[in-house]
ChimeraX commands (.cxc) that place a marker at each C-alpha (Angstrom):
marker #1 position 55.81,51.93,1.87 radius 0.5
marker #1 position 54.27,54.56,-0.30 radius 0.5
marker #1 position 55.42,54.01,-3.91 radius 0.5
marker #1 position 55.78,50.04,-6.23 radius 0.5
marker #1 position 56.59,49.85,-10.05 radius 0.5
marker #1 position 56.80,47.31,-12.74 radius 0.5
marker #1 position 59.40,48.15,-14.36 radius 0.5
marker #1 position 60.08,45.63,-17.98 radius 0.5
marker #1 position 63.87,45.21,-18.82 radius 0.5
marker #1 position 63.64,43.63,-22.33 radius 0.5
marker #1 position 66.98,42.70,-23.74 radius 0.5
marker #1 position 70.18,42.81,-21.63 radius 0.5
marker #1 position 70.71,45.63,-24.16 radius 0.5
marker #1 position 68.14,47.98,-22.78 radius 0.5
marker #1 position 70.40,49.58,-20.84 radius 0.5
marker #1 position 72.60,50.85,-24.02 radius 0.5
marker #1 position 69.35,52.02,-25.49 radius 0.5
marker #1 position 68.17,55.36,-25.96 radius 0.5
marker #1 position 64.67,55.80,-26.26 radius 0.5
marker #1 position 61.20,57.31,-24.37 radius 0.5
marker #1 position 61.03,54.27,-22.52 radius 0.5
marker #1 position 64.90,54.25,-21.14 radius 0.5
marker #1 position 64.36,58.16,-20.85 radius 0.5
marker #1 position 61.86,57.81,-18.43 radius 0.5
marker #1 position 63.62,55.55,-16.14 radius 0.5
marker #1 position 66.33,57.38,-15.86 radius 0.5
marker #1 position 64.30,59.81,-14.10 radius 0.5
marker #1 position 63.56,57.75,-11.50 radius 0.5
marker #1 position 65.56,59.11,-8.86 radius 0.5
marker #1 position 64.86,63.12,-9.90 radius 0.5
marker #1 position 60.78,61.79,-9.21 radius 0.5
marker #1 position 61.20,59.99,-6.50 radius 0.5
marker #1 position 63.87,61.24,-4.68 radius 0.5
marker #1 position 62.47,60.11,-0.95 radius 0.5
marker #1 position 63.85,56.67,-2.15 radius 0.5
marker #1 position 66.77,55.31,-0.95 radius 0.5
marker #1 position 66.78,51.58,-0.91 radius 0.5
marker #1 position 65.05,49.49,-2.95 radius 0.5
marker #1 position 63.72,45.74,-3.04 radius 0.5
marker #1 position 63.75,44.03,-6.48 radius 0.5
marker #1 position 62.22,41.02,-7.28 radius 0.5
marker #1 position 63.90,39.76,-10.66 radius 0.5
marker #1 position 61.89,37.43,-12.95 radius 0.5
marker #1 position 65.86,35.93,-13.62 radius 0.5
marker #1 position 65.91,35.10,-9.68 radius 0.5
marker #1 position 63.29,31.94,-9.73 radius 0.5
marker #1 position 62.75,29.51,-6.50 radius 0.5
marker #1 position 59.97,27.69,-4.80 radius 0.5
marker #1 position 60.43,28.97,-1.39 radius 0.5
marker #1 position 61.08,32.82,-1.56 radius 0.5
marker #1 position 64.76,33.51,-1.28 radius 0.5
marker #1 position 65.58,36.77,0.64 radius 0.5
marker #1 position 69.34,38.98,-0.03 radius 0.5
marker #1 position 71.64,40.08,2.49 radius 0.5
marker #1 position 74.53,40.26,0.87 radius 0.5
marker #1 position 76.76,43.63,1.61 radius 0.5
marker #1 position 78.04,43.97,-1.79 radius 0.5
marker #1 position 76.61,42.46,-5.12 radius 0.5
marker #1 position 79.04,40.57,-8.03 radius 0.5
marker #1 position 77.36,40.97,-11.51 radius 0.5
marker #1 position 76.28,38.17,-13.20 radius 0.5
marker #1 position 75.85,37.36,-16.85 radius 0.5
marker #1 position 72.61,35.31,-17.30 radius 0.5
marker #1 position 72.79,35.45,-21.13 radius 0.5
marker #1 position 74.66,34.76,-24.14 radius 0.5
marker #1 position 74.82,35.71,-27.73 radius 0.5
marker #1 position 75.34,39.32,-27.09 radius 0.5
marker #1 position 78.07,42.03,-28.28 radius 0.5
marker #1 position 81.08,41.30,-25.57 radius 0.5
marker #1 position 81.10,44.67,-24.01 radius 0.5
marker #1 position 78.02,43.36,-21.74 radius 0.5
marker #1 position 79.98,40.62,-20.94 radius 0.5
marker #1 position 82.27,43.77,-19.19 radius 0.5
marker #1 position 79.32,45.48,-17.47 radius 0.5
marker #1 position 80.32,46.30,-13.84 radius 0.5
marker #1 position 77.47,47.65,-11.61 radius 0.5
marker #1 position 79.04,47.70,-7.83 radius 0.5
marker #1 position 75.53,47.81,-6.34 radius 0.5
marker #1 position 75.58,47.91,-2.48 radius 0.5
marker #1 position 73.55,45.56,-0.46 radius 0.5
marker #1 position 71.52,46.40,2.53 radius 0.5
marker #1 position 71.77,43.54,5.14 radius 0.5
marker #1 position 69.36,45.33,7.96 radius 0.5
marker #1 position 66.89,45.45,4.82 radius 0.5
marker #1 position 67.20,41.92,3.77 radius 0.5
marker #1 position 66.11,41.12,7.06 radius 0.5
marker #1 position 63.24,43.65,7.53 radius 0.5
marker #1 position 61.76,41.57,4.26 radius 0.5
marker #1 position 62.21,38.33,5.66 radius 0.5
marker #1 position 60.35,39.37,8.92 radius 0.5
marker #1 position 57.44,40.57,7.26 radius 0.5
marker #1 position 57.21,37.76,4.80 radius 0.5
marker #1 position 57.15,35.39,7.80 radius 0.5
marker #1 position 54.70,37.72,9.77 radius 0.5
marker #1 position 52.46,36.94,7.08 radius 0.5
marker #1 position 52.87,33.70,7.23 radius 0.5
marker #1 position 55.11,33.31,3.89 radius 0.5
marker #1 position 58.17,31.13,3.95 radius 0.5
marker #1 position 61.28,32.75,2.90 radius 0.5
marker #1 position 65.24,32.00,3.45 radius 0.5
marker #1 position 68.23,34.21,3.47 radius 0.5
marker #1 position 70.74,34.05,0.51 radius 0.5
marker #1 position 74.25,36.02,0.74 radius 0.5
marker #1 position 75.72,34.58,-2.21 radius 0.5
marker #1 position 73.44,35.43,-5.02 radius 0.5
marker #1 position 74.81,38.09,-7.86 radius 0.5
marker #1 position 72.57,40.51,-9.25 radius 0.5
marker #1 position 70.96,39.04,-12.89 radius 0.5
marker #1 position 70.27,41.06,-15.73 radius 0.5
marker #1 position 66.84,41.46,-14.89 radius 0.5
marker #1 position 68.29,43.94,-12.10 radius 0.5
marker #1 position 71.19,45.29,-13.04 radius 0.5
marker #1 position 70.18,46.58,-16.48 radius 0.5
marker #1 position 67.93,48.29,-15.13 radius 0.5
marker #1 position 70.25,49.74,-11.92 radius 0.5
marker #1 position 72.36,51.22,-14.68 radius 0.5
marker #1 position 69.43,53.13,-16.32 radius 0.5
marker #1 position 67.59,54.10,-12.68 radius 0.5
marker #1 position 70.63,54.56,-10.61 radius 0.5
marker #1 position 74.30,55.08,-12.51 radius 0.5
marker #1 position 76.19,56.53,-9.55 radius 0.5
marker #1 position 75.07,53.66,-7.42 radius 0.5
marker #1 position 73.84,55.75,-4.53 radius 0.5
marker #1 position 70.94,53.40,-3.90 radius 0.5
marker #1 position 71.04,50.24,-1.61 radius 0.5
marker #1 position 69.35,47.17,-2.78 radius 0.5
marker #1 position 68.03,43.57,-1.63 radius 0.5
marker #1 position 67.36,41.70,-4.40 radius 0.5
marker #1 position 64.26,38.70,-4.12 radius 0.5
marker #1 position 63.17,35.80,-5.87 radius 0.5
marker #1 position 60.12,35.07,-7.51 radius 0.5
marker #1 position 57.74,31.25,-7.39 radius 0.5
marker #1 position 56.33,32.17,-11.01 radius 0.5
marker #1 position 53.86,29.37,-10.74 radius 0.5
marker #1 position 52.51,30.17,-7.16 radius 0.5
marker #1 position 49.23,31.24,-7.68 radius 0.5
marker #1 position 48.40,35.09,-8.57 radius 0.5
marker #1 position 46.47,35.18,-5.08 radius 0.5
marker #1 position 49.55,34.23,-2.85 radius 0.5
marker #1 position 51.52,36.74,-5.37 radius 0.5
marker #1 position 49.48,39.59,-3.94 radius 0.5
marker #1 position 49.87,38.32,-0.69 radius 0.5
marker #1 position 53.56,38.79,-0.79 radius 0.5
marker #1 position 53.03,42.46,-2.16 radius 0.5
marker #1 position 51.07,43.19,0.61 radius 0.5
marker #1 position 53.48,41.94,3.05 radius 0.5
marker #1 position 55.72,44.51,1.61 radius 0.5
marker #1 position 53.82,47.60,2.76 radius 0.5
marker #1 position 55.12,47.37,5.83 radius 0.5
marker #1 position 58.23,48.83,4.82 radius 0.5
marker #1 position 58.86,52.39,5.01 radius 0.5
marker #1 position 57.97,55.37,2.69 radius 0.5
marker #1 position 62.45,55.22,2.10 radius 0.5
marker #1 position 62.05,52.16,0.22 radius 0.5
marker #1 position 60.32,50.93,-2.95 radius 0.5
marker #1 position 59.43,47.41,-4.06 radius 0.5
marker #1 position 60.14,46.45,-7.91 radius 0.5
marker #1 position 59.46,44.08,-10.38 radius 0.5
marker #1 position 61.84,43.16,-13.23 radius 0.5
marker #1 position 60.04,41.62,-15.96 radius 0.5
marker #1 position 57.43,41.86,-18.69 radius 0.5
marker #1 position 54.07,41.99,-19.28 radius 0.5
marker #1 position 54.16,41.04,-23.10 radius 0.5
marker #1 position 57.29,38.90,-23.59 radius 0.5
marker #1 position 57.21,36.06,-25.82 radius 0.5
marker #1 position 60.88,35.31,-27.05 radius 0.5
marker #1 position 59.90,32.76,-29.67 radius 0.5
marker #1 position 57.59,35.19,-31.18 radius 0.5
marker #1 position 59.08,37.73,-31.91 radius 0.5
marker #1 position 59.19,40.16,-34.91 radius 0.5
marker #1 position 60.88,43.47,-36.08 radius 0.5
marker #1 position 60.17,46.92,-35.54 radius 0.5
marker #1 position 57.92,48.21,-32.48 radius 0.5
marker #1 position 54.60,48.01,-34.37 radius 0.5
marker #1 position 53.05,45.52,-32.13 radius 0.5
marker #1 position 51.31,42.11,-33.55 radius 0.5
marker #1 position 47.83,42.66,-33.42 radius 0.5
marker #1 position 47.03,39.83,-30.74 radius 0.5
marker #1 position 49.91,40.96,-28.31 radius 0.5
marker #1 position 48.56,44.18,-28.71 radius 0.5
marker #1 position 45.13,42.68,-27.70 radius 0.5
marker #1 position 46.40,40.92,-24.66 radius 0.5
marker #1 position 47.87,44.25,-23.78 radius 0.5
marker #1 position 45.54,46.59,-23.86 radius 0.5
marker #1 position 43.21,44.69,-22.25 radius 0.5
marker #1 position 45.63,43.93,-19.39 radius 0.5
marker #1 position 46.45,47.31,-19.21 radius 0.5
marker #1 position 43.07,48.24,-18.31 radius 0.5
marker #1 position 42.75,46.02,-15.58 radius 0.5
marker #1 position 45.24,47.28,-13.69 radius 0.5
marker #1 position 44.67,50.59,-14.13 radius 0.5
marker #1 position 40.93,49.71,-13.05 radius 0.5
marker #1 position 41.93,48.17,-10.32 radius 0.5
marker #1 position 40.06,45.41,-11.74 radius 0.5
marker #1 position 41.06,42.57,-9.47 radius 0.5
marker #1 position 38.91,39.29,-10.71 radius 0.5
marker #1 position 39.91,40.26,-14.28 radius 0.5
marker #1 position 43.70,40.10,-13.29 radius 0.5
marker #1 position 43.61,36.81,-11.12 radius 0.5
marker #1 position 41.49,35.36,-14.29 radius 0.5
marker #1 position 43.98,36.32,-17.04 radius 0.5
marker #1 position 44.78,32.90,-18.35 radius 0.5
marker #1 position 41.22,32.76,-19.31 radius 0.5
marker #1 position 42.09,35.54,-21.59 radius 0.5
marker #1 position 42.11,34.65,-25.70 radius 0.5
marker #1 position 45.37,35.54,-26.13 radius 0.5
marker #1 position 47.73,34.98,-22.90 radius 0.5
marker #1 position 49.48,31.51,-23.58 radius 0.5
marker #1 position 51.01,33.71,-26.63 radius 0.5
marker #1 position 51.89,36.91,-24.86 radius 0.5
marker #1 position 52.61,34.94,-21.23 radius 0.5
marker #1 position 54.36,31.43,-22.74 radius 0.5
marker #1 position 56.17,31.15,-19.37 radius 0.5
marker #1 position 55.11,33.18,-16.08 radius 0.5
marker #1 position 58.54,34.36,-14.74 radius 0.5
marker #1 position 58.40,38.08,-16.35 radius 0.5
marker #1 position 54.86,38.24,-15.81 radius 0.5
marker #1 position 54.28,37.02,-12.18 radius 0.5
marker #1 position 55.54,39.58,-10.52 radius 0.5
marker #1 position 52.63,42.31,-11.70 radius 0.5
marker #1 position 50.49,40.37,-8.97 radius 0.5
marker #1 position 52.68,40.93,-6.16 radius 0.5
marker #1 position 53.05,44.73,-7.27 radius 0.5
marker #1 position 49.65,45.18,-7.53 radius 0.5
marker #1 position 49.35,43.96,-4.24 radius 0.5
marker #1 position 50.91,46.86,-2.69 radius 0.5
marker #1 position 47.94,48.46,-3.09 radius 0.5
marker #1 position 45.46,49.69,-0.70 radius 0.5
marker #1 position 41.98,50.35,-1.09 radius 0.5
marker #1 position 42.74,53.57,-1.86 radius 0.5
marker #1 position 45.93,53.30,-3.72 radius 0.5
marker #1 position 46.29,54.07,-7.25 radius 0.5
marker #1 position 48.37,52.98,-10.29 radius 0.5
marker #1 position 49.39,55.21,-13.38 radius 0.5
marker #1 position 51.18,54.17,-16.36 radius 0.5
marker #1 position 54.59,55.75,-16.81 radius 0.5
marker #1 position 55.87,54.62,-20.11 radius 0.5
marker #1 position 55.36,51.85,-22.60 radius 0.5
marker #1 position 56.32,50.58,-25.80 radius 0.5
marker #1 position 56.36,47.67,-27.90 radius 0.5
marker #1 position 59.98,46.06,-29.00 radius 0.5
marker #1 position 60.47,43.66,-31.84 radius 0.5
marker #1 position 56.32,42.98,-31.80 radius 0.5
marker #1 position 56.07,41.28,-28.96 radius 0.5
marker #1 position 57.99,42.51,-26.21 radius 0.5
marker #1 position 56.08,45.40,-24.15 radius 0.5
marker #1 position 58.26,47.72,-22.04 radius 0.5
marker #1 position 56.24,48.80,-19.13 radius 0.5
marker #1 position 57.10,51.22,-16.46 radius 0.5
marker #1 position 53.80,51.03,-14.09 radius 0.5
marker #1 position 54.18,52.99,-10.26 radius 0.5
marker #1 position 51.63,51.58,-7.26 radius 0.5
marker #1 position 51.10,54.35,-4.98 radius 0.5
marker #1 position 49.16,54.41,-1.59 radius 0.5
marker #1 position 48.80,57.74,0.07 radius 0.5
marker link #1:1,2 radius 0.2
marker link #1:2,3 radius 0.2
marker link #1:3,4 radius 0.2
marker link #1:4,5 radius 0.2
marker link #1:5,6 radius 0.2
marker link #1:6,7 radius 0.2
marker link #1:7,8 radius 0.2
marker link #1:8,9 radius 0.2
marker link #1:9,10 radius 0.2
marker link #1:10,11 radius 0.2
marker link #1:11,12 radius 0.2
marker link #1:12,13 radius 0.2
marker link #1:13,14 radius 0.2
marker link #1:14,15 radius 0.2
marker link #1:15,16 radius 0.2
marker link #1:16,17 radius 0.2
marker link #1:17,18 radius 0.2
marker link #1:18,19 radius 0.2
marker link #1:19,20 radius 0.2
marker link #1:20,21 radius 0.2
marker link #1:21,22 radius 0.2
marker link #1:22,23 radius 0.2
marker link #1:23,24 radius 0.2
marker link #1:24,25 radius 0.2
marker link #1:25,26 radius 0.2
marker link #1:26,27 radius 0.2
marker link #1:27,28 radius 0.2
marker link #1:28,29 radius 0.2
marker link #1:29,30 radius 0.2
marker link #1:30,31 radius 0.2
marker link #1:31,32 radius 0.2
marker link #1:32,33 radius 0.2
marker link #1:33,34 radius 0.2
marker link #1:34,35 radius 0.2
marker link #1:35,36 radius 0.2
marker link #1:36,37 radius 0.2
marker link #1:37,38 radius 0.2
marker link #1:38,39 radius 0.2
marker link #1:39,40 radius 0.2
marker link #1:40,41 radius 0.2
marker link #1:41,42 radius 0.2
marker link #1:42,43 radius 0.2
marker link #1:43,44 radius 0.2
marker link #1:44,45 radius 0.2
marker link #1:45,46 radius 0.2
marker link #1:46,47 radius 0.2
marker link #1:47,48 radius 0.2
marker link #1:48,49 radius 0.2
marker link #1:49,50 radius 0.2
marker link #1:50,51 radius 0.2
marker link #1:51,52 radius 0.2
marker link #1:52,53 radius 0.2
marker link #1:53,54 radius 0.2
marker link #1:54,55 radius 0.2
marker link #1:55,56 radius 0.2
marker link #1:56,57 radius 0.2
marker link #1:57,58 radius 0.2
marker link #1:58,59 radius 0.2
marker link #1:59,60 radius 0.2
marker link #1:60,61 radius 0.2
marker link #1:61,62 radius 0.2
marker link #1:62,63 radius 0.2
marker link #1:63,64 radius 0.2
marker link #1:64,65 radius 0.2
marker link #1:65,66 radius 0.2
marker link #1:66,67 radius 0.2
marker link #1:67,68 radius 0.2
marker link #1:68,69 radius 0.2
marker link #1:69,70 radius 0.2
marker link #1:70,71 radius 0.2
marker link #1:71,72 radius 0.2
marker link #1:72,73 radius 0.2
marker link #1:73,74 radius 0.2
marker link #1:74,75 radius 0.2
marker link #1:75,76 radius 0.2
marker link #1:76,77 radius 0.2
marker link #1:77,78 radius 0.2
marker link #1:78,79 radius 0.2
marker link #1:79,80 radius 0.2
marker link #1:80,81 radius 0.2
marker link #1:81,82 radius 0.2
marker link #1:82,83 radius 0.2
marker link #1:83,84 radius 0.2
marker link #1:84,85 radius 0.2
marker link #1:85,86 radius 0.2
marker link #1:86,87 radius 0.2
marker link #1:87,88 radius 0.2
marker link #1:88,89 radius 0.2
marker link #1:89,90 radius 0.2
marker link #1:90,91 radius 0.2
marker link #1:91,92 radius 0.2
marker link #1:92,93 radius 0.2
marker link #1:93,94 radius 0.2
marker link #1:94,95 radius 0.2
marker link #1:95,96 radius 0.2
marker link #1:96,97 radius 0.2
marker link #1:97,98 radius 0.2
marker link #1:98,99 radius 0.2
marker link #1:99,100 radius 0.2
marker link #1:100,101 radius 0.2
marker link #1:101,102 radius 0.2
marker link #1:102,103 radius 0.2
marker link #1:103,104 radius 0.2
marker link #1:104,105 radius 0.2
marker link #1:105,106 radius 0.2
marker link #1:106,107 radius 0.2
marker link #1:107,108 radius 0.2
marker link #1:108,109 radius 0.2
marker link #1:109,110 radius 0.2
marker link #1:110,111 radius 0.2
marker link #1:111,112 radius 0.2
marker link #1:112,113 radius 0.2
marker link #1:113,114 radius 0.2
marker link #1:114,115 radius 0.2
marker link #1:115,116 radius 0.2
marker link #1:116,117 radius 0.2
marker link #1:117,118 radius 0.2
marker link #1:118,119 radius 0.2
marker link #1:119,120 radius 0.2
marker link #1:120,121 radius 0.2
marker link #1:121,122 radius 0.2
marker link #1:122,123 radius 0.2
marker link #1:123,124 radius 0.2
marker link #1:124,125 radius 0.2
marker link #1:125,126 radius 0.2
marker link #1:126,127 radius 0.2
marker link #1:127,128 radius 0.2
marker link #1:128,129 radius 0.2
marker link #1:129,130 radius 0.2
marker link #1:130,131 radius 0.2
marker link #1:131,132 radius 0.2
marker link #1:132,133 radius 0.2
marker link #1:133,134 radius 0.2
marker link #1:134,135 radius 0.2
marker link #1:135,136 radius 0.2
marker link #1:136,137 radius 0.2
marker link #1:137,138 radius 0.2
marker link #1:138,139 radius 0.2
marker link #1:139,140 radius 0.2
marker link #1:140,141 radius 0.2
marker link #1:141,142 radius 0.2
marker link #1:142,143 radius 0.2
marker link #1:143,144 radius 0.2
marker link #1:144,145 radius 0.2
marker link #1:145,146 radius 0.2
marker link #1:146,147 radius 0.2
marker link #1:147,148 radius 0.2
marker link #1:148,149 radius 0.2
marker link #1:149,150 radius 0.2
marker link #1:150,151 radius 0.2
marker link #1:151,152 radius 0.2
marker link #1:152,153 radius 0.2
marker link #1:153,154 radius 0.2
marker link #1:154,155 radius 0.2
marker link #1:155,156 radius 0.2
marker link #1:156,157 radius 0.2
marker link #1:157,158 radius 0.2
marker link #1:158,159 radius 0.2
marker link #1:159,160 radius 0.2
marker link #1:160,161 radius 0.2
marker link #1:161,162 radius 0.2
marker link #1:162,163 radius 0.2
marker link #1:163,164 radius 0.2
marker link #1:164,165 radius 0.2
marker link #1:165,166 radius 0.2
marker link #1:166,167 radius 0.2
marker link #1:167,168 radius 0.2
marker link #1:168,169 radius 0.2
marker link #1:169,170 radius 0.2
marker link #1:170,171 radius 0.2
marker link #1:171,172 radius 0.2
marker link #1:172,173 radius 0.2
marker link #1:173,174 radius 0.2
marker link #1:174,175 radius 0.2
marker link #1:175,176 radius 0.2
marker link #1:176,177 radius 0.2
marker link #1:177,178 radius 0.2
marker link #1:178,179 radius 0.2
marker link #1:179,180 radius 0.2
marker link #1:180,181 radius 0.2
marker link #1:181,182 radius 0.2
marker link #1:182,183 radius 0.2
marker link #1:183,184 radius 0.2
marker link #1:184,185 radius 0.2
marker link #1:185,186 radius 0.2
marker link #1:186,187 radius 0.2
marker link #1:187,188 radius 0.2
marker link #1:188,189 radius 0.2
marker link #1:189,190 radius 0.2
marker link #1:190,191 radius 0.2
marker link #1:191,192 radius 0.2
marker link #1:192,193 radius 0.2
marker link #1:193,194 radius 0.2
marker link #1:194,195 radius 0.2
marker link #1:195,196 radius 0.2
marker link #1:196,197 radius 0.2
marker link #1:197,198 radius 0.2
marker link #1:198,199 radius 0.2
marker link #1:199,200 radius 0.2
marker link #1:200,201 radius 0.2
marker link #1:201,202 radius 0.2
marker link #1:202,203 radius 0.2
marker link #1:203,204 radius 0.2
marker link #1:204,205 radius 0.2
marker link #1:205,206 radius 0.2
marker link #1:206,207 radius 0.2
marker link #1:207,208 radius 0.2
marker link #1:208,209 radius 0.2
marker link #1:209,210 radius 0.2
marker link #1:210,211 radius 0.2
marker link #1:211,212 radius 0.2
marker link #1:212,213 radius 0.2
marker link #1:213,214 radius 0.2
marker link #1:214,215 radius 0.2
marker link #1:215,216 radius 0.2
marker link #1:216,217 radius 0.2
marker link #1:217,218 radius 0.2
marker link #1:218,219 radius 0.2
marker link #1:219,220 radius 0.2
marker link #1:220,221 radius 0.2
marker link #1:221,222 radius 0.2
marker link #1:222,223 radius 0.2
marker link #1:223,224 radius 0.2
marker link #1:224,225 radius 0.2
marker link #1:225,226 radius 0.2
marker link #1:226,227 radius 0.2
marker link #1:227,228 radius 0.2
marker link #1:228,229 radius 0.2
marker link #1:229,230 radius 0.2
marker link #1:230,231 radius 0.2
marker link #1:231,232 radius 0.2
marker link #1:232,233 radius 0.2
marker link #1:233,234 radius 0.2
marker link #1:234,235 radius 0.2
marker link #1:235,236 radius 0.2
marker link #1:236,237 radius 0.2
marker link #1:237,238 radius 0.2
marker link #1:238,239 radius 0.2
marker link #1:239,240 radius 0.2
marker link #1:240,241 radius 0.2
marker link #1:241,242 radius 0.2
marker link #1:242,243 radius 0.2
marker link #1:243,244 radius 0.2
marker link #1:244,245 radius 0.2
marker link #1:245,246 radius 0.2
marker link #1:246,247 radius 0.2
marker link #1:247,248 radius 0.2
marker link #1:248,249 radius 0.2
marker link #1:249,250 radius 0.2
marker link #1:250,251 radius 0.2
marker link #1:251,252 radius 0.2
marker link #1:252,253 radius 0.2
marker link #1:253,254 radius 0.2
marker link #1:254,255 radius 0.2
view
C-alpha cells in the first residue's frame, strides 16, 4: 500500500458544504486514481477488539440527531468488498492483532459523509473498521503498519478529527487561540515525522481541551503508522470550523 490519509468529517453536514476543504476532497479520485478500494476506520465505529467488514452491500446509518431532516434521507449504496475484509483480518492477525469479522454493521456518518464528497458515483469498494480509542498510540501504529501489506489499489483512512471538542465550541472559523496552539504544534509533528512528540501528546498544555475524548483523534496514530522510513506526509487541506473543530485532510505516502 502506497498512499494513507486523515481525512476530518466535522458535522454530518460537511457533506452539503461547499468550501476549500470539501473542494479538495472531492478531488480525491481525479489524484489518486490507482485507488479502487478503500479501508476506513471511522472514529463512530468504536470496540475493544478490532472489528473487521465483510459485508457485500452497506445500509446507511444515522448516528446523530438534531439535524435538518433531509440527512435523515441520505442514501449512499456503498459496495462492500468481502475478499478485502478478509485480506485485513489476515494481516491484523499476522501481526499478532486480534480482530473479528462483522457483516452486519452500516456505514456511520463518520464514513459516509465523507463517501459522498470523495466518491458520489459509488465506484469505489469499501471495508469499513473499528477503532479501540483508548489502546495505546504505540499499538495504534502497529495496526497501521499491519496495513501496508495491502496493495498499491487500496488506501487506508481515518475518519475523524484532530481538533474536535464539541462542548467548546464557538462561531466563525477563526480558531481559539489554544486550539490553534494544540494544532499547530501537532501539525508539526507529523509533518516532522516527529515520533516521541506524537506518542507524548497528552503531555501537551493544551490536549485535554482540543482531544476531550480520543475516538476522532486515535486514528492519526495508526495512519501515521503506514509509514516507512522513508515515507512522507503532506498536508492537503485544513481549516478551522466553529473555533474548535479542525478539518484536516493529511495523505501518508511510501514510495
Amino acid at each position: 500500500m502506497k498512499k494513507s490519509f486523515f481525512m476530518a468529517h466535522g458535522a454530518p453536514t460537511i457533506y452539503l458544504e461547499d468550501n476549500s476543504f470539501t473542494q479538495n476532497l472531492k478531488n480525491f479520485k481525479k489524484e489518486n486514481p490507482e485507488i479502487t478500494q478503500l479501508v476506513i476506520m471511522s472514529a463512530h465505529f468504536e470496540s475493544e477488539v478490532i472489528k473487521v467488514s465483510t459485508s457485500i452491500n452497506y445500509e446507511t446509518m444515522y448516528d446523530f440527531g438534531g439535524f435538518p431532516s433531509e440527512l435523515y434521507e441520505v442514501k449512499m449504496p456503498t459496495k462492500g468488498n468481502p475478499v478485502l475484509g478478509q485480506q485485513v483480518l489476515n494481516l491484523l492477525s499476522k501481526a499478532d492483532l486480534k480482530a473479528q469479522s462483522i457483516e452486519t454493521r452500516p456505514l456511520d456518518h463518520g464514513a459516509w459523509t465523507l463517501l459522498k464528497l470523495i466518491d458520489p458515483e459509488n465506484t469505489l469498494s469499501v471495508v469499513l473498521m473499528s477503532i479501540s480509542p483508548f489502546d495505546e498510540p504505540a499499538h495504534l501504529m502497529k495496526i497501521g503498519k499491519a496495513m501496508t501489506g495491502l496493495d498499491d489499489q487500496t488506501a487506508f483512512i481515518f475518519s475523524g478529527g484532530l481538533v474536535h471538542n464539541l462542548g467548546w465550541l464557538g462561531y466563525g472559523e477563526k480558531p481559539e487561540p489554544r486550539a490553534l496552539r494544540f494544532w499547530t504544534w501537532l501539525d508539526q509533528a507529523i509533518q516532522n515525522k516527529d515520533t516521541n512528540s506524537l506518542l507524548d501528546y497528552k503531555s501537551h498544555q493544551d490536549a485535554r481541551l482540543a482531544v476531550p475524548r480520543p475516538e476522532h483523534f486515535a486514528g492519526i496514530f495508526s495512519v501515521y503508522g503506514t509509514m516507512d522510513v522513508k515515507g512522507k506526509v503532506d498536508l492537503l487541506s485544513h481549516m478551522f470550523q466553529y473555533g474548535t473543530l479542525s478539518l484536516d485532510y493529511y495523505v501518508f505516502k511510501n514510495d
